[in-house]
C-alpha positions in Angstrom: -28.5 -53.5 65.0 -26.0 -56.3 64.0 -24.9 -56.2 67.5 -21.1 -54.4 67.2 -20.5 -51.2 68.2 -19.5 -49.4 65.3 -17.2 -46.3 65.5 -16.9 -43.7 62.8 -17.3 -45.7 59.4 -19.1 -49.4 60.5 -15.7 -50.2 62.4 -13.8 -50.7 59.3 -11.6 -48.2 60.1 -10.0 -50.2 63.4 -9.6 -53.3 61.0 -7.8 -50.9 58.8 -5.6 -49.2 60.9 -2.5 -51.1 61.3 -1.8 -51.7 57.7 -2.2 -47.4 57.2 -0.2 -46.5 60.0 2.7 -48.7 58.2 1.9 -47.1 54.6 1.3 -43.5 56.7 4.9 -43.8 58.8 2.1 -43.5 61.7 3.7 -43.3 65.4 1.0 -45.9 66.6 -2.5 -46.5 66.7 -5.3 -46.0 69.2 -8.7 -45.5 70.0 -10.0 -42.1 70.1 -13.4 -40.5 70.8 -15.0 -38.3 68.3 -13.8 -34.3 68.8 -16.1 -33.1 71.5 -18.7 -30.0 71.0 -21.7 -29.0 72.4 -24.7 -30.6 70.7 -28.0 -28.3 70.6 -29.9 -29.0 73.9 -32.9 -30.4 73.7 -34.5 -27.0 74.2 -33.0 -25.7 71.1 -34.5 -28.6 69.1 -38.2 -28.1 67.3 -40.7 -30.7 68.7 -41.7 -32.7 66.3 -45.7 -33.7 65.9 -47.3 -37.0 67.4 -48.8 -39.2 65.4 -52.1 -38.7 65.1 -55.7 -41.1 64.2 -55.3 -41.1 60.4 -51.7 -40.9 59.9 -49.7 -44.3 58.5 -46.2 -44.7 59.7 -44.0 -46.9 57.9 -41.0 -47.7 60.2 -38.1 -49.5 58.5 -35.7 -51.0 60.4 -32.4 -52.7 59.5 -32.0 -55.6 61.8 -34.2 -57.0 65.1 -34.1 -54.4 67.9 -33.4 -51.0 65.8 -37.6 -50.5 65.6 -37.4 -50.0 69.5 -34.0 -48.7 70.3 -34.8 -45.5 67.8 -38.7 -45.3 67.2 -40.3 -47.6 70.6 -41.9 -44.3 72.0 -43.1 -43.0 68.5 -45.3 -46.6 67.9 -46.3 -46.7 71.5 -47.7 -43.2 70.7 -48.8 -44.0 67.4 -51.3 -47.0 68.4 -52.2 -45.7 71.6 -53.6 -42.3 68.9 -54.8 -45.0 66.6 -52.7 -44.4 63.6 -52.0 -47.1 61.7 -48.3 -48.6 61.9 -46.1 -50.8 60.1 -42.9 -52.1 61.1 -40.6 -53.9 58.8 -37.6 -55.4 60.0 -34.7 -55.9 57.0 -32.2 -58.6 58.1 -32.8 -61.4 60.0 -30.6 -61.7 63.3 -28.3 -64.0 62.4 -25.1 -63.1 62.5 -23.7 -61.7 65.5 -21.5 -64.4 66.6 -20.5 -62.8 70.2 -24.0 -62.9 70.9 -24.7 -66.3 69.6 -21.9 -67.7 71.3 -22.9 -66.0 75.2 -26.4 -67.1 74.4 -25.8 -70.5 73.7 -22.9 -71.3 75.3 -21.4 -72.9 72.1 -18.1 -72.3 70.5 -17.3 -72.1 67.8 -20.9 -71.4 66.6 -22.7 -74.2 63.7 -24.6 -72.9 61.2 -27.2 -74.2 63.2 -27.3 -72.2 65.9 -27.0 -68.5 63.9 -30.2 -69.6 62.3 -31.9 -70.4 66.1 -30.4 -67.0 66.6 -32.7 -65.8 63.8 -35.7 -67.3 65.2 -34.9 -66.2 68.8 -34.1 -62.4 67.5 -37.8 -62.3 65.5 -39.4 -63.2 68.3 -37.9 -60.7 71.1 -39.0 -58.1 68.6 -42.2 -59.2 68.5 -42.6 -59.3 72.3 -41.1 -55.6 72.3 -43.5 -54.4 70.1 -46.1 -56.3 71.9 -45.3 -54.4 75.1 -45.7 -51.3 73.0 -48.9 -52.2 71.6 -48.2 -52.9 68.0 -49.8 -57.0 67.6 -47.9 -59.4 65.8 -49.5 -58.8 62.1 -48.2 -55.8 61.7 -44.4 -57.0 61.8 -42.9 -57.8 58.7 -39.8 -59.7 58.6 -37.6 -59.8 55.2 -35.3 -62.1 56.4 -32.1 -61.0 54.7 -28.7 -62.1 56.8 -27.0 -59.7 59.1 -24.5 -58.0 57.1 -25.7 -58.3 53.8 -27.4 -55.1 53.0 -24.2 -53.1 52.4 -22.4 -55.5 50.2 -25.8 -56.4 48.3 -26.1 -52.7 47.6 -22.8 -52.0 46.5 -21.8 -55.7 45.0 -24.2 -58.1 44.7 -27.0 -56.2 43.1 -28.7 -59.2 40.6 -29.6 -62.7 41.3 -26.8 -63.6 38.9 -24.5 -62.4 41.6 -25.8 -63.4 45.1 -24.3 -62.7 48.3 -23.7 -65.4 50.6 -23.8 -65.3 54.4 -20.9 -66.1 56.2 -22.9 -67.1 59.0 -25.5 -69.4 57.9 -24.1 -70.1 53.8 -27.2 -69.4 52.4 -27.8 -67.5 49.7 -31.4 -67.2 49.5 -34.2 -66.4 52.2 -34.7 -70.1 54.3 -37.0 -68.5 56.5 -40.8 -69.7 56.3 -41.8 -66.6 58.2 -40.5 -64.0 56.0 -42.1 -61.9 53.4 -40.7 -64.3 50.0 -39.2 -66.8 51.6 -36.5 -68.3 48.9 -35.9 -64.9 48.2 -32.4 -64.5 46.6 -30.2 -62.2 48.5 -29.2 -59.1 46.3 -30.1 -55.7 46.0 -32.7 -56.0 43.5 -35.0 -58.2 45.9 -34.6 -56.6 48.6 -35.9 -53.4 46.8 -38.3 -55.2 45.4 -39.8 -56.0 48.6 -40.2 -52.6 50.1 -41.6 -51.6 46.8 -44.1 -54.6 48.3 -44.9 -52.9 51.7 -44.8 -49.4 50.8 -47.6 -50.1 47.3 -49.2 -52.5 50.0 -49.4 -50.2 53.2 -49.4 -46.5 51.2 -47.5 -44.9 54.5 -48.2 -41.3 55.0 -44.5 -41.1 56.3 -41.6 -43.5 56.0 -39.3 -43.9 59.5 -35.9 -44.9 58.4 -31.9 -44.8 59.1 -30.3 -41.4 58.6 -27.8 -41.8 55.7 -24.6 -41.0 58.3 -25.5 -43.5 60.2 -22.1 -46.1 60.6 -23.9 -49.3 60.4 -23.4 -50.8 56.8 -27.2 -52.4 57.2 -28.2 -49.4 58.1 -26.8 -46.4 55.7 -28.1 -48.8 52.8 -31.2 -49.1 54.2 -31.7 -45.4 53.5 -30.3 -45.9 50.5 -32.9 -49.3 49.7 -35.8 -46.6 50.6 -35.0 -44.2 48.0 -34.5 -46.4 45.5 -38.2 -48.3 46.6 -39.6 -44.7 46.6 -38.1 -43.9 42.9 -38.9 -46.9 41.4 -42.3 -46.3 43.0 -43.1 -43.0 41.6 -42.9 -41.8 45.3 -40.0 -39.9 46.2 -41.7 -36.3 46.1 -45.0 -37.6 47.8 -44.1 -39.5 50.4 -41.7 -37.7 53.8 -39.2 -39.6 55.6 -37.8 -38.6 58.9 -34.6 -40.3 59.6 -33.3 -41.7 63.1 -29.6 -42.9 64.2 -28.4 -45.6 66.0 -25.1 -46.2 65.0 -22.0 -43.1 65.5 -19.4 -43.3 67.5 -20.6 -39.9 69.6 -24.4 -40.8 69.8 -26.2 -42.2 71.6 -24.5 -41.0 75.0 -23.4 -43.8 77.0 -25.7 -44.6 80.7 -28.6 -42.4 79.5 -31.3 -41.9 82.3 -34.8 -42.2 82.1 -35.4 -38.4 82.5 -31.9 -37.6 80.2 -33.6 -36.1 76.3 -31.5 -37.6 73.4 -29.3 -34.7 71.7 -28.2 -35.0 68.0 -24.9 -36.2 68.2 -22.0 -33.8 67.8 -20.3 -34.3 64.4 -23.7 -33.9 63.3 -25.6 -31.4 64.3 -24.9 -28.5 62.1 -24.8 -30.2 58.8 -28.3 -30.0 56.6 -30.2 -32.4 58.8 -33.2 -30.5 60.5 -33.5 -32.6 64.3 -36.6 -32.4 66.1 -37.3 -34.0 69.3 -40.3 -36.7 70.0 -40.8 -36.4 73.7 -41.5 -39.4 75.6 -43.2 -38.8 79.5 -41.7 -41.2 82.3 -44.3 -44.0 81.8 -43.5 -44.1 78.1 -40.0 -44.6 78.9 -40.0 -46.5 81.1 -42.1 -48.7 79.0 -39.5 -48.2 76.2 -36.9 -49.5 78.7 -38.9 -52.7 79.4 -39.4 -53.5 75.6 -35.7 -53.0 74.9 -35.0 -55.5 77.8 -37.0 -57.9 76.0 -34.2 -58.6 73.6 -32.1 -60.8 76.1 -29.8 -62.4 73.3 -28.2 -58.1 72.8 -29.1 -57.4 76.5 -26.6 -59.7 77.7 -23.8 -58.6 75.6 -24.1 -54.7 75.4 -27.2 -54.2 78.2 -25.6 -50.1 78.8 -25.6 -49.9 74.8 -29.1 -50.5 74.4 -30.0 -49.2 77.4 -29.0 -45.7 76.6 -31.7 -45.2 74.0 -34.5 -45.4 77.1 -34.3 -41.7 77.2 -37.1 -38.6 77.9 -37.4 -38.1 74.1 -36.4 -39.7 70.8 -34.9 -38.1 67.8 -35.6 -37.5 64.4 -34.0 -35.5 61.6 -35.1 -34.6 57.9 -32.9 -33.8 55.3 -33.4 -33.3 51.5 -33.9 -36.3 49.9 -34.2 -35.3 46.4 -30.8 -32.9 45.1 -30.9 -31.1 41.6 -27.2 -32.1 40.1 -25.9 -28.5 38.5 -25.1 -29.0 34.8 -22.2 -26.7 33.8 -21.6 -25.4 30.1 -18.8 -28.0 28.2 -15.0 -27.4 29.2 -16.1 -25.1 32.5 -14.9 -28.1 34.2 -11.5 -29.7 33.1 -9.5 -32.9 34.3 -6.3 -32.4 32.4 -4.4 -30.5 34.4 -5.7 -27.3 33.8 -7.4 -25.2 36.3 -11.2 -26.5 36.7 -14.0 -23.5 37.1 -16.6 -24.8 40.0 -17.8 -21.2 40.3 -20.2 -21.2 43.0 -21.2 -24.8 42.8 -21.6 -25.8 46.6 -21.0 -29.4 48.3 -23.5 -31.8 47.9 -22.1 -33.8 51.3 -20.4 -32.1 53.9 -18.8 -34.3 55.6 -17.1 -33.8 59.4 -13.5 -33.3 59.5 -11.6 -34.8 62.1 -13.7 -37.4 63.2 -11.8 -40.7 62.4 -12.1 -43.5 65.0 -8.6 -44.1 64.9 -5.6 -41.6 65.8 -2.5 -42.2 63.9 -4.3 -42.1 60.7 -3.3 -40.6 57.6 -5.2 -37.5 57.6 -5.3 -37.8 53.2 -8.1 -40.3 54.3 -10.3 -37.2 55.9 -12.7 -36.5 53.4 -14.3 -33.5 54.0 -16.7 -32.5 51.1 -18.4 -33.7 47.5 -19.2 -31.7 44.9 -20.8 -33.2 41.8 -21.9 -31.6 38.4 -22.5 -33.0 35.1 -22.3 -31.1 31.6 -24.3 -33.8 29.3 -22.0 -36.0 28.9 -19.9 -36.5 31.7 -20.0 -36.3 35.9 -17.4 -34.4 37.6 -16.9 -35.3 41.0 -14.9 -33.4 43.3 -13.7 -34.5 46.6 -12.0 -31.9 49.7 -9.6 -33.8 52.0 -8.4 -32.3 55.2 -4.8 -32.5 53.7 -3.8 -33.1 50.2 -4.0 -36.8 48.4 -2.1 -39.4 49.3 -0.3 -41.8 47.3 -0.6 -44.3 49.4 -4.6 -44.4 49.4 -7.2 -44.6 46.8 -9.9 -42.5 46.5 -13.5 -43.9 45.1 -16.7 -42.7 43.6 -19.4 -45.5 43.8 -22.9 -44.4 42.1 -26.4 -46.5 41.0 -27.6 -44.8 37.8 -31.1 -43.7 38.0 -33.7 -44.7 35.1 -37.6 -43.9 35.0 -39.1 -45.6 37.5 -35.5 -48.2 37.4 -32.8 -48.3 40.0 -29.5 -49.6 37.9 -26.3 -51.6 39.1 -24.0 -50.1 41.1 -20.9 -48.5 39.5 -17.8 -48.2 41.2 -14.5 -45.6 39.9 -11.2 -45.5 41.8 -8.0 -43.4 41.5 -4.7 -43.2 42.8 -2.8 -40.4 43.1 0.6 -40.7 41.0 -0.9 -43.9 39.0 -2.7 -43.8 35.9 -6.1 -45.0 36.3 -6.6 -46.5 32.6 -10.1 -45.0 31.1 -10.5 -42.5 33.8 -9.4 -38.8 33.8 -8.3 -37.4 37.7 -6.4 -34.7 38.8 -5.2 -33.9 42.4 -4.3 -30.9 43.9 -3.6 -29.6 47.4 -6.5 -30.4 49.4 -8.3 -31.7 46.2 -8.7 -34.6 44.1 -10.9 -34.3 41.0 -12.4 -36.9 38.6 -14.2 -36.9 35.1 -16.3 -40.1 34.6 -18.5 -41.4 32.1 -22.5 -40.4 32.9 -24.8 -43.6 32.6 -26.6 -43.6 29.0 -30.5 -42.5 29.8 -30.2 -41.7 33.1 -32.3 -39.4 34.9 -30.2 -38.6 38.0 -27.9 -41.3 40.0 -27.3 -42.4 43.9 -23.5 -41.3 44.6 -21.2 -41.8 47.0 -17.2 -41.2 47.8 -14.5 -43.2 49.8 -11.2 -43.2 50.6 -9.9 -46.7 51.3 -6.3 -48.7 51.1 -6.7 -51.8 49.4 -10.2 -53.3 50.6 -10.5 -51.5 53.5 -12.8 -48.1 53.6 -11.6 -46.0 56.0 -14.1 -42.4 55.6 -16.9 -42.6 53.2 -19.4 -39.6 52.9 -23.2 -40.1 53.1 -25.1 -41.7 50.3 -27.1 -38.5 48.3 -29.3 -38.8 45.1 -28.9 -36.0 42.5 -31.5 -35.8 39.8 -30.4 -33.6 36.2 -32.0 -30.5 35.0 -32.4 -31.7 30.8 
């Protein structure tokens, strides 16, 4: 956890929503919680198995503290069965500047101190962990920066095109303690070194973010998995359960010690399968001393973290793995003419109505993708809760998929009413259609859609990796 709260989409939707009220003829903007329904009660929810002596958990978190907050009672089970464990721990801590500046009492923060921050974050993980039984050699830190594992994924995906922290202005790994140090920070290494850990550790189940989680660091992270696993040969061997920390409706806020974790609302009737670890009172509360050990967050959002010291934890699986339908030629057409999606279903559902943000152009709701590819060409289709908007631009953003490859990402955005110059897009009523150009070779792609004004992304459906039927 970088530290912010994040509401719907990673908080970029608050940045945004000024500038789309004015484009929107919006009455005004404020803060609104999530539409309220009843999640499943914890009764309702399948119990999922403990670990057990021969099982290997691979637990892959995105930055220092999300290893406890979602999976603290699921390693202090695990080694107390003796199952082997392996935490890895993606960014590095250092980049949460209201933290830095509370813990050190310094402002504006130096360079300086966001890398102390990094060395003081690695550390309260390892005493958490510590308290939970896991010893220090069986932490591995990959030292990216705070921040970086969105923009790497979708931008800065070679070495010839690094990302750069705006925290501590490197642009390659300095710390001694992490897997590569000098690492360059992109996509590619970062893939490369869970494709490290996984061949190294051979995990009998992989622990990582759920793909609707709002955290940028942590929605790639998924993402990073999957393309580790496919490069790997592993993506039908291997399970992954997924966990959330990140959503503007979950985890509820001043969670007791004897209160279970519900999936959250938006979420809990759409393709993820949630089952419930349960966690007695002396797990817990041992949970809720190991999240304490992370004083630099504690001090700055202690009910946040708090909240996660709950009777149970929760998991979800979904399918990782989606056959893309292939359509005869000209069933599908972008020219105007009616388009045949017979009974192609969505790929992504996505939940309507749950901006962060009232006020907002509800063009920007996105609702569903549908995707399906006759040979030559990908035809994406996206639902809005109300019909395209001028004003807004609507993307595709996909990573082709080679044998055994991960490729760069690719990135395809229209606007309704503008020519889009090489691409083909119609919109109509509640939906916006697109023809695009399928990678040469590839085997199946990584896909994802946005709507956005200008630079700002304001809904974005889950990540979701098709594979084509030849």
């Amino acid at each position: 956890m970088c530290g912010k709260l994040w509401m719907k989409r990673g908080g970029r939707a608050l940045l945004a929503a000024s500038a789309v009220l004015l484009a929107a003829g919006a009455p005004g903007c404020k803060r609104a919680a999530l539409a309220h329904q009843a999640s499943p009660p914890r009764s309702a929810l399948p119990e999922m198995a403990a670990p057990t002596r021969g099982d290997r958990l691979l637990i892959l978190a995105p930055n220092c503290d999300d290893e406890t907050l979602a999976c603290g009672g699921l390693i202090a089970r695990a080694v107390k069965a003796g199952a082997a464990v392996q935490v890895v721990i993606a960014t590095a801590g250092d980049g949460f500047r209201h933290a830095v500046e509370q813990f050190f009492g310094e402002r504006p923060v130096s360079r300086q101190r966001y890398l102390m921050m990094a060395v003081e974050r690695q550390g309260e993980s390892l005493a958490a962990l510590s308290l939970l039984g896991l010893s220090p050699g069986k932490v591995i830190f990959l030292g990216y920066p705070d921040g970086s594992s969105g923009p790497m994924w979708q931008r800065c995906w070679y070495p010839s095109q690094l990302y750069t922290s705006p925290h501590t202005r490197m642009s390659r790994n300095p710390y001694p303690q992490a897997l590569r140090p000098g690492a360059p920070y992109c996509g590619r290494a970062l893939t490369d070194d869970l494709k490290t850990v996984i061949r190294r550790f051979k995990p009998s189940v992989v622990f990582c973010p759920h793909p609707n989680d709002a955290h940028p660091d942590h929605w790639s992270l998924y993402c990073y998995t999957l393309a580790a696993l496919h490069e790997l040969g592993m993506l039908d061997r291997v399970p992954l359960r997924l966990y959330l920390v990140h959503r503007g409706d979950f985890p509820p806020r001043g969670l007791h010690l004897s209160d279970p974790i519900a999936p959250p609302t938006a979420l809990a009737h759409l393709g993820t399968r949630w089952e419930s670890l349960p966690l007695d009172p002396a797990l817990a509360e041992q949970k809720r001393r190991a999240i304490l050990c992370y004083r630099s967050q504690v001090l700055v959002m202690r009910r946040f973290m708090v909240s996660f010291a709950g009777s149970s934890e929760l998991f979800g699986r979904c399918p990782v793995v989606r056959r893309l339908p292939r359509v005869e030629p000209g069933r599908i057409r972008v020219d105007g003419s009616p388009s045949d999606w017979g009974k192609i279903t969505p790929i992504v559902t996505d939940p309507a109505q749950d901006l962060a943000v009232v006020g907002l152009n509800p063009a920007v709701d996105l609702v569903g993708l549908y995707a399906a590819w006759d040979g030559r060409r990908l035809f994406v289709r996206l639902d809005l809760w109300r019909p395209a908007s001028p004003d807004l631009e609507y993307a595709v953003e996909l990573h082709p998929l080679w044998a055994r490859k991960v490729g760069p990402p690719l990135s395809y955005a229209v606007r309704p009413g503008r020519p889009s110059p090489g691409l083909r897009f119609q919109a109509g009523g509640r939906c916006l259609e697109m023809s695009l150009p399928w990678p040469q070779g590839a085997q199946g792609i990584l896909l994802r859609a946005d709507s956005r004004l200008g630079s700002r992304v304001l809904d974005e459906t889950a990540w979701v990796l098709l594979r084509v039927s030849r």
